[in-house]
N, C-alpha and C positions, 0 to 999 in steps of 0.2 A: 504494500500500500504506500510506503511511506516513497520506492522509485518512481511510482505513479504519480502521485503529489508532486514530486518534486521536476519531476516532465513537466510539469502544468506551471509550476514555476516560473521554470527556463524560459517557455513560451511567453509573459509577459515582462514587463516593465525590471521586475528584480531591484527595487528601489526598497528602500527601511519601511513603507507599508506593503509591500506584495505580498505579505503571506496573508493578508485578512482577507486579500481577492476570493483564495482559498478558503480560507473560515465561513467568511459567509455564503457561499456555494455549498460549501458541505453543513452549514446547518440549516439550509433550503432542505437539501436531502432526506436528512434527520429528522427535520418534522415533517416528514411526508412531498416536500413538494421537489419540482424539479431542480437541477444544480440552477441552471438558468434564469431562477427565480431570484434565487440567491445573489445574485453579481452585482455588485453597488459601482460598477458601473463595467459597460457592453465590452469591451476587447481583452479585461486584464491588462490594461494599454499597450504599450508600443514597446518593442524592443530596441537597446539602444541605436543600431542601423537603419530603424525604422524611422524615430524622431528628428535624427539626423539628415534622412532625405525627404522628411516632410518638413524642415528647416530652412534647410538651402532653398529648397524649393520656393519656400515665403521670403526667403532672404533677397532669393534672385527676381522677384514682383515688386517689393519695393527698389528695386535699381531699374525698373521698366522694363526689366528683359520682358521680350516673346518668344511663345511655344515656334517650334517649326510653323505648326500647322495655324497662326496667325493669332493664335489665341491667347489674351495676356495671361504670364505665368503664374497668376494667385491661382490659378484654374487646377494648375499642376499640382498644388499642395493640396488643395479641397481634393481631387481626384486620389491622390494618393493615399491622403487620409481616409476616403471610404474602401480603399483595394485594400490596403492592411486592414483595416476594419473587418473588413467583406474574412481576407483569408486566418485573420487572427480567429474566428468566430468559426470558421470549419476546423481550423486547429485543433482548437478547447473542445469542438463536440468531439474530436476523436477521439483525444486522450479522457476524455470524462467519463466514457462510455463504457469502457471497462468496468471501471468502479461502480458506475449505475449499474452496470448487469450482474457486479458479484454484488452489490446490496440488496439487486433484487430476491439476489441467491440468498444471502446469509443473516440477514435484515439489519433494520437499523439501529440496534443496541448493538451488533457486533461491529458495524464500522463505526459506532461512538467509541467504544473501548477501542480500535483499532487507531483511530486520529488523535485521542487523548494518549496516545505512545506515541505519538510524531512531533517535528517540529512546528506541527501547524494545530496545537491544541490549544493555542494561549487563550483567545477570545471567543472560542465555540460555544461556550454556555453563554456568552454574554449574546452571541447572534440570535442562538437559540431563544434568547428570551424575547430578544427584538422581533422573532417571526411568530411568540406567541404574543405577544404585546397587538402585534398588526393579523392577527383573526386564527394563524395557525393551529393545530389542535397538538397537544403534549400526547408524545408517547404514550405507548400505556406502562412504558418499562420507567419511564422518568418522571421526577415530579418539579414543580415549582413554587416555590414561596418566598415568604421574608425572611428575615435574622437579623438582628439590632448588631450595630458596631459599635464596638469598642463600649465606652461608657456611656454614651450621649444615649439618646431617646431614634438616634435616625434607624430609618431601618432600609435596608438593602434588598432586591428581588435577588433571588438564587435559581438557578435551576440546579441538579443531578441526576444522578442514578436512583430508584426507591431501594431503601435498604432491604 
């Protein structure tokens, strides 16, 4: 699981937030819905050769350049931007697919113990609670509630495992 994920990684952006890309896809999953559901936002972004020739590209519209084909070159960046968009987004359904098929196989309490052994477990209960916050239905294997921190009176929403 964990060289799956981390395929899925590679494929975008690889910045200090790319692993929540992943978090919130897989607790799309987790509460039933699709990874797709999950993405805060559509490509995983750009990979860095990608941004780079969607740069130039805007770099070379503001100096006036023209396409060949007569067209001025902000044309070029917008164009590019939907083609990486376009193949970033067949990408991810590849490599996602797997994982969807073995969770179809082995359900969703076993890829929650399987992700919380990975690098990509930090904020999944915290998504999880964001997809039941917005209508999702909790496990039947997990539950959720509050717990008071520390000494104050605040209290915190939790999700986990039912013991």
């Amino acid at each position: 699981m964990t060289s799956l994920l981390d395929t899925i990684w590679r494929t975008g952006d690889r910045d200090e937030c790319a692993i929540k890309h992943i978090g919130h896809a897989a607790a799309a999953i987790i509460v039933g819905k699709r990874w797709t559901d999950g993405l805060d936002y559509e490509t995983s972004g750009f990979t860095d050769q990608q941004w780079n020739d969607i740069q130039e590209a805007e770099a070379a519209a503001k100096n006036g350049d023209m396409l060949p084909d007569g067209r001025p070159s902000p044309w070029k960046g917008r164009d590019m931007y939907k083609e990486y968009t376009d193949q970033n987004r067949v990408k991810l359904q590849q490599q996602w697919e797997p994982i969807v098929d073995w969770v179809d196989e082995a359900g969703t309490e076993a890829f929650y113990d399987l992700v919380m052994q990975t690098n990509y477990f930090a904020y999944i209960n915290s998504y999880i609670l964001m997809n039941l916050k917005h209508g999702a239905t909790c496990p039947e294997w997990g539950e959720h509630g509050e717990k008071s921190v520390g000494i104050s009176t605040r209290k915190i929403r939790t999700f986990g495992k039912k013991e």
